[in-house]
C-alpha positions in Angstrom: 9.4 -41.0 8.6 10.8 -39.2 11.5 8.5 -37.6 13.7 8.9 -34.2 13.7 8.7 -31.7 16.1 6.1 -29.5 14.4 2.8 -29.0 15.9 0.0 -30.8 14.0 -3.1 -29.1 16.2 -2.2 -25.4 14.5 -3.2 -24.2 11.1 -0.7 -24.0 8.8 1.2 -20.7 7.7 1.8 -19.6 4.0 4.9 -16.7 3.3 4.2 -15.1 -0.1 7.3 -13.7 -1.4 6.6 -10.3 -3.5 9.6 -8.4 -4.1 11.1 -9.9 -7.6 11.7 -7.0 -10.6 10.1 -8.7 -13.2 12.2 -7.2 -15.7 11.6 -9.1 -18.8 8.0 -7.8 -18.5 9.5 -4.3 -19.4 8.0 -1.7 -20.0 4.4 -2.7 -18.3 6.7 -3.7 -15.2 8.5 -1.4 -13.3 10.5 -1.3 -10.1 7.9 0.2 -7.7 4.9 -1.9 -10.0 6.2 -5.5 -11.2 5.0 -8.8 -12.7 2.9 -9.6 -9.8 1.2 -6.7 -9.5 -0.3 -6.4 -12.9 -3.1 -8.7 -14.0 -0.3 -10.6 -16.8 -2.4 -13.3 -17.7 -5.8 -13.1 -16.1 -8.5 -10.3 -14.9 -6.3 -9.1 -11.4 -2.7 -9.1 -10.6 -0.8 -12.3 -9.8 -0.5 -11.8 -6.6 -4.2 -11.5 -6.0 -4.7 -14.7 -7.8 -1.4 -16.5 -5.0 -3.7 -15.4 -2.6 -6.9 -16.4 -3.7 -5.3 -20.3 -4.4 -4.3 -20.6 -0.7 -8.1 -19.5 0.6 -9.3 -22.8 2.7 -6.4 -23.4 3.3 -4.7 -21.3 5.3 -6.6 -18.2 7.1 -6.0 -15.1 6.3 -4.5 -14.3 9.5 -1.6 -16.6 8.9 -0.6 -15.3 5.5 2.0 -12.9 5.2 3.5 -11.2 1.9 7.3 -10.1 2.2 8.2 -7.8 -0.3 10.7 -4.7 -0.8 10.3 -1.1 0.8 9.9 0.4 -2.7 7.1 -2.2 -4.1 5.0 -1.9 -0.2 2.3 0.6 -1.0 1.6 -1.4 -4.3 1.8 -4.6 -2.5 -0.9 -3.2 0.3 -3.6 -2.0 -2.4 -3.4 -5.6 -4.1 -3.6 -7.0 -0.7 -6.5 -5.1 0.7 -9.3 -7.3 2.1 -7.4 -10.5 0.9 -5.0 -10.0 4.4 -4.2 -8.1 7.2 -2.4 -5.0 6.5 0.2 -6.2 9.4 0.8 -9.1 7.8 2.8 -7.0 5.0 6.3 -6.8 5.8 8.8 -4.9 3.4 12.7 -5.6 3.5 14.6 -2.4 3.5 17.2 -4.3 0.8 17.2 -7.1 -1.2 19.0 -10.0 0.5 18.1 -12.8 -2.1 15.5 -15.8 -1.4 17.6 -17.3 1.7 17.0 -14.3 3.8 13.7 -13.9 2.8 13.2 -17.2 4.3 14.8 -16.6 7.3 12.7 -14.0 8.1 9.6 -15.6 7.3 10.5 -18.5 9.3 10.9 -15.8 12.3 7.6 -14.2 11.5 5.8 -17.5 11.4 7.8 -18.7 15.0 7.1 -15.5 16.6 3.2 -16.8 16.2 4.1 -20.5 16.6 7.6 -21.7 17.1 6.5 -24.7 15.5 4.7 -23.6 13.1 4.7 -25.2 9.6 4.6 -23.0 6.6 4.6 -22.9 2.9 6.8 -20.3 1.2 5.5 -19.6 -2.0 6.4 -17.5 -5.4 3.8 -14.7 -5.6 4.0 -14.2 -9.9 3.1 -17.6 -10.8 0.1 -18.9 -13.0 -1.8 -22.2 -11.7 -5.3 -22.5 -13.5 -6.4 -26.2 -11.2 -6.6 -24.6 -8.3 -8.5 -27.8 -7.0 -5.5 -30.4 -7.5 -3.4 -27.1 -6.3 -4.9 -27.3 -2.8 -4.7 -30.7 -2.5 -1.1 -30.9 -3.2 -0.4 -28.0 -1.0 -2.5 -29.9 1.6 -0.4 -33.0 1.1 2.7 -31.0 1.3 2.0 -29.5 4.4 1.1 -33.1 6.0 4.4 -34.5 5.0 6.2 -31.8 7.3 4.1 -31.9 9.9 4.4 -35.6 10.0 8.5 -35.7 9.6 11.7 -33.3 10.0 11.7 -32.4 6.6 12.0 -29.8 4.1 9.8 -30.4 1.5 9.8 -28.9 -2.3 7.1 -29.6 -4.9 8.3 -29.9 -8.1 6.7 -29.2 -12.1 6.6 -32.5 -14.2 8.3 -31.3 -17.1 6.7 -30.6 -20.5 10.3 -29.5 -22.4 13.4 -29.6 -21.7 13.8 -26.2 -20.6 17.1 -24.1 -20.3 15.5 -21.5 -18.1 14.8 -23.4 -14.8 16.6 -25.4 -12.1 15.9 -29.3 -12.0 15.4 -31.1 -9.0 16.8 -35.1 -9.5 14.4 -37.6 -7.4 15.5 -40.3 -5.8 13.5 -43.3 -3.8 9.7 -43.0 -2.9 10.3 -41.1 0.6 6.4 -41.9 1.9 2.4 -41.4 0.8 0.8 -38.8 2.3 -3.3 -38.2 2.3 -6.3 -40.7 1.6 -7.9 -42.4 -1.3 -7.7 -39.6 -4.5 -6.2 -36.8 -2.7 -3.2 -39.3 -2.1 -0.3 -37.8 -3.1 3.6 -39.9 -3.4 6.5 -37.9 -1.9 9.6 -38.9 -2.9 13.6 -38.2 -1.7 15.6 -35.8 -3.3 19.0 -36.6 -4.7 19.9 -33.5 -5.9 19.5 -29.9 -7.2 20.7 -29.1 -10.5 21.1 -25.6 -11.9 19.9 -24.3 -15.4 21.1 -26.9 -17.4 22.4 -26.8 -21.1 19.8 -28.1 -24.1 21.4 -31.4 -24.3 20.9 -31.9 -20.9 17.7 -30.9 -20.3 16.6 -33.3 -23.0 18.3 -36.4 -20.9 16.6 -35.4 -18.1 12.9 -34.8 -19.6 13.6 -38.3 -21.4 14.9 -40.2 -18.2 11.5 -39.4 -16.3 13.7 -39.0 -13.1 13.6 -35.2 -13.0 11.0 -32.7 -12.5 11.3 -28.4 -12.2 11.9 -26.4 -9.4 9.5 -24.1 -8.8 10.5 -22.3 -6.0 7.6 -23.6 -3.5 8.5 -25.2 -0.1 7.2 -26.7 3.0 9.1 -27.4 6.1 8.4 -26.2 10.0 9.6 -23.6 11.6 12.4 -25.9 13.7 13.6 -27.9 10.9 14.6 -24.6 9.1 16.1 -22.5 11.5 17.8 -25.9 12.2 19.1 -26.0 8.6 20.1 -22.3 9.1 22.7 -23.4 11.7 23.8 -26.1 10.7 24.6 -24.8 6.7 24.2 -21.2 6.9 25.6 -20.2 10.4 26.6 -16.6 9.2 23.2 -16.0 8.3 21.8 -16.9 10.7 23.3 -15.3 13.0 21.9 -12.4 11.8 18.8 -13.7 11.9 18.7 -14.3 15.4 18.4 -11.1 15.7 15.2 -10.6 14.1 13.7 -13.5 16.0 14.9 -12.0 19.0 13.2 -8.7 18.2 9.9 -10.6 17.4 9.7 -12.2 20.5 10.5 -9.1 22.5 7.9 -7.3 20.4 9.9 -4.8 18.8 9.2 -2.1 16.0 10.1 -5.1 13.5 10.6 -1.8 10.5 13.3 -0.7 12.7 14.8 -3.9 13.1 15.0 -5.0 9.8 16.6 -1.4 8.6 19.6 -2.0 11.1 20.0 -5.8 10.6 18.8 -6.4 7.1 21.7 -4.7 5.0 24.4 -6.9 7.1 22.6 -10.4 5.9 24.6 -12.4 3.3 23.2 -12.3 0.0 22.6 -15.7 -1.1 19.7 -18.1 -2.7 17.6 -20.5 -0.1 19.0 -23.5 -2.9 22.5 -22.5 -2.3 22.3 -21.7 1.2 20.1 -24.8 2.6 18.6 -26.8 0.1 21.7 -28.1 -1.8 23.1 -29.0 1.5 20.3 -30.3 3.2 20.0 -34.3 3.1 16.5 -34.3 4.4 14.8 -32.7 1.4 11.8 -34.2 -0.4 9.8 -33.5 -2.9 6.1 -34.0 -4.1 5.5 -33.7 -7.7 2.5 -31.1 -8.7 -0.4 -32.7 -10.4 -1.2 -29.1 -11.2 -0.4 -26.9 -14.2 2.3 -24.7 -14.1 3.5 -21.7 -15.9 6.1 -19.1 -14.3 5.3 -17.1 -17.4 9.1 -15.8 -17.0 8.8 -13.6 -20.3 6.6 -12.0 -22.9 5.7 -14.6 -25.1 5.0 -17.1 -22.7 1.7 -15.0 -22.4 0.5 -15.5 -25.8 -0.2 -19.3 -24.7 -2.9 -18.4 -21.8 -4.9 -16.1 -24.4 -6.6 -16.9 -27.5 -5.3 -15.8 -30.8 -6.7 -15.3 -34.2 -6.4 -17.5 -37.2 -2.9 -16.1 -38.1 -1.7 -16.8 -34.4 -1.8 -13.4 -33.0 -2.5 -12.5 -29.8 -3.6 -8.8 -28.6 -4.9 -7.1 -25.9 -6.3 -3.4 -25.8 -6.6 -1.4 -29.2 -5.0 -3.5 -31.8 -4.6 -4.4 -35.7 -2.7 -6.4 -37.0 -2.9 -7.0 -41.1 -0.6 -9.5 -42.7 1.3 -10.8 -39.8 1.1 -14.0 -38.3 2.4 -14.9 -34.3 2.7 -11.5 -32.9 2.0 -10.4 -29.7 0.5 -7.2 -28.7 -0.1 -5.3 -25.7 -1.9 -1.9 -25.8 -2.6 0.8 -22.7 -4.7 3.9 -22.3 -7.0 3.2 -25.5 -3.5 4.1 -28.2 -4.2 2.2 -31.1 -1.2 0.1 -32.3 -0.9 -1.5 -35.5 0.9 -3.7 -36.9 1.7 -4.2 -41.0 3.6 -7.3 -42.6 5.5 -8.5 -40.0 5.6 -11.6 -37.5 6.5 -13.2 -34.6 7.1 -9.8 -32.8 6.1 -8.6 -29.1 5.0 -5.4 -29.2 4.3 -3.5 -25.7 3.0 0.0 -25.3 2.5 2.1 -22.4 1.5 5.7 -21.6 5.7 6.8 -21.5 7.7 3.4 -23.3 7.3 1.1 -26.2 8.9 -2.4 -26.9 9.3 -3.7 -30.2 11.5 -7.4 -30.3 11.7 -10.7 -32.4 10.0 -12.9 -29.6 13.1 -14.9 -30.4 15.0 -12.2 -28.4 12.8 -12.1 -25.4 15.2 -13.3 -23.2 18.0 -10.4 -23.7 15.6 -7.6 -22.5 18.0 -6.9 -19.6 20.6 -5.7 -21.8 18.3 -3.1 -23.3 17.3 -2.1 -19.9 21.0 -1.6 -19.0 20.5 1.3 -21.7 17.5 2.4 -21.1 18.5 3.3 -17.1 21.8 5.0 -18.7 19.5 7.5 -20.1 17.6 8.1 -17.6 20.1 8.8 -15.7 21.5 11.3 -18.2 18.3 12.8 -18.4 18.1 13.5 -14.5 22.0 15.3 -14.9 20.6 17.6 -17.4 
């Protein structure tokens, strides 16, 4: 291991980021009031729950949320008593996952410039929260202990066609004691969403594992990985660090230096290109719950495999899922395998087969919308 030059003697920093659409969760999700702000799977919105995992871990005070201008308020009312209201910071524009990082990486230096900091997804569902924390506990001592970026990655259970694979190469170190010992291992590479046959090699060969989107590193090693593989971007983000230091309005910052930030992916950008990546494979469940019927699996259903929430009958269907709001009463005769959602001003009805293709019915939906507004 390499030392690093992170500092071991300060607590650790988590960057929550908040600002996906979560469109395939139409019509309960909405622009200003997405997937992880509504209580999916569970009593209180995903984001709640992000935050509650990292408690005793990392103090309050060193938690921020990054999220967009439109989703803030929402994002402050979930956030209320969990963090400080400073500690919300809303990008004027969507710049992709790479800039988002770049300007948590500037928050966290602007407090430690060698700080070490976990960036984490904030609409994800993790029911061991126990072997949760002490993987995020191991992660966090493998950067502090070395200059590198480091990635924990899901043990698949499928071979998925929906997420990126990470390919692992040599045992890279052990990190912890006794059971909370946790392996680390090199990264060879990053592979995107791969087809069915594919997948199925790589759940087979044992050598792959998901990505999830969650990553450890310091504050130097990533700006360094900034410059060295991103220079254009980072360029601009000099200029928020600059800012930070100086103590400027950060709002007014970010509205001036945000828009001119390439829009790219932190895997594209740095991760890809990086050769000092590693990654620590969760011994925690997972679930991303990406679309509608990956809910069904975190509720229980009846004896015909139905699963509903709110007012709901179903009679002589079998593996539908059903969502009702505001006490409306929806029913449901002779049919199956549907996902049925219904709020105060939409409805969805869909084959759960077709889950996945939602976008292109939202593509209509905004068209008339926006028709309605010119008339």
């Amino acid at each position: 291991m390499a030392k690093t030059t992170a500092s071991n003697s300060s607590a650790p920093y988590v960057v929550i980021i908040a600002g996906g659409k979560g469109e395939r969760f139409w019509p309960q999700s909405r622009t200003a009031r997405p997937k992880h702000l509504l209580p999916v799977v569970g009593q209180t919105p995903l984001l709640a729950q992000t935050l509650e995992r990292v408690k005793g871990i990392v103090p309050a005070k060193n938690t921020f949320v990054i999220t967009s201008a439109v989703q803030a308020r929402e994002v402050a009312k979930v956030c209320r008593g969990l963090i400080p209201a400073a500690n919300i910071v809303a990008e004027p524009v969507g710049r992709d996952t790479a800039a988002a990082v770049g300007l948590a990486a500037a928050l966290v230096g602007a407090r430690d410039p060698n700080g070490v900091f976990a960036v984490l997804p904030a609409d994800h569902v993790i029911h061991d929260i126990k072997a949760y924390q002490i993987d995020l506990r191991a992660a966090f001592a493998a950067a502090g202990a070395a200059d590198v970026m480091v990635t924990i990655g899901i043990p698949p259970n499928e071979p998925a066609t929906g997420f990126g694979y990470i390919q692992r190469g040599e045992e890279w170190g052990r990190v912890g004691a006794g059971k909370t010992a946790r392996t680390v291992f090199a990264v060879k590479r990053f592979v995107e969403k791969p087809k069915l046959e594919l997948a199925e090699a790589y759940l087979k060969s044992g050598d792959y594992v998901w990505n999830a989107g969650m990553f450890v590193w310091s504050v130097p090693v990533v700006e360094a990985a900034f410059a060295a593989y991103a220079p254009e971007l980072d360029a601009g983000l000099k200029k928020i660090r600059v800012a930070l230091r100086k103590k400027s309005p950060l709002a007014a910052v970010l509205k001036r230096v945000y828009p001119t930030l390439v829009r790219i992916s932190v895997d594209y950008a740095l991760l890809e290109k990086s050769t000092n990546v590693v990654m620590l494979p969760a011994s925690f469940d997972w679930d991303d719950v990406g679309a509608w019927p990956a809910v069904a699996k975190h509720f229980k259903a009846d004896a015909a495999g139905n699963v509903a929430r709110g007012e709901v009958i179903v009679e002589q269907g079998r593996g539908n899922l059903v969502f009702g709001e505001g006490g409306h009463l929806v029913t449901l005769l002779g049919v199956d395998d549907l996902v049925v959602v219904h709020t105060a001003d939409a409805t969805l009805v869909m084959p759960k087969a077709r889950a996945q293709d939602i976008k292109a019915l939202l593509a209509k939906v905004g068209l008339r919308k926006d028709a309605a507004k010119r008339l």
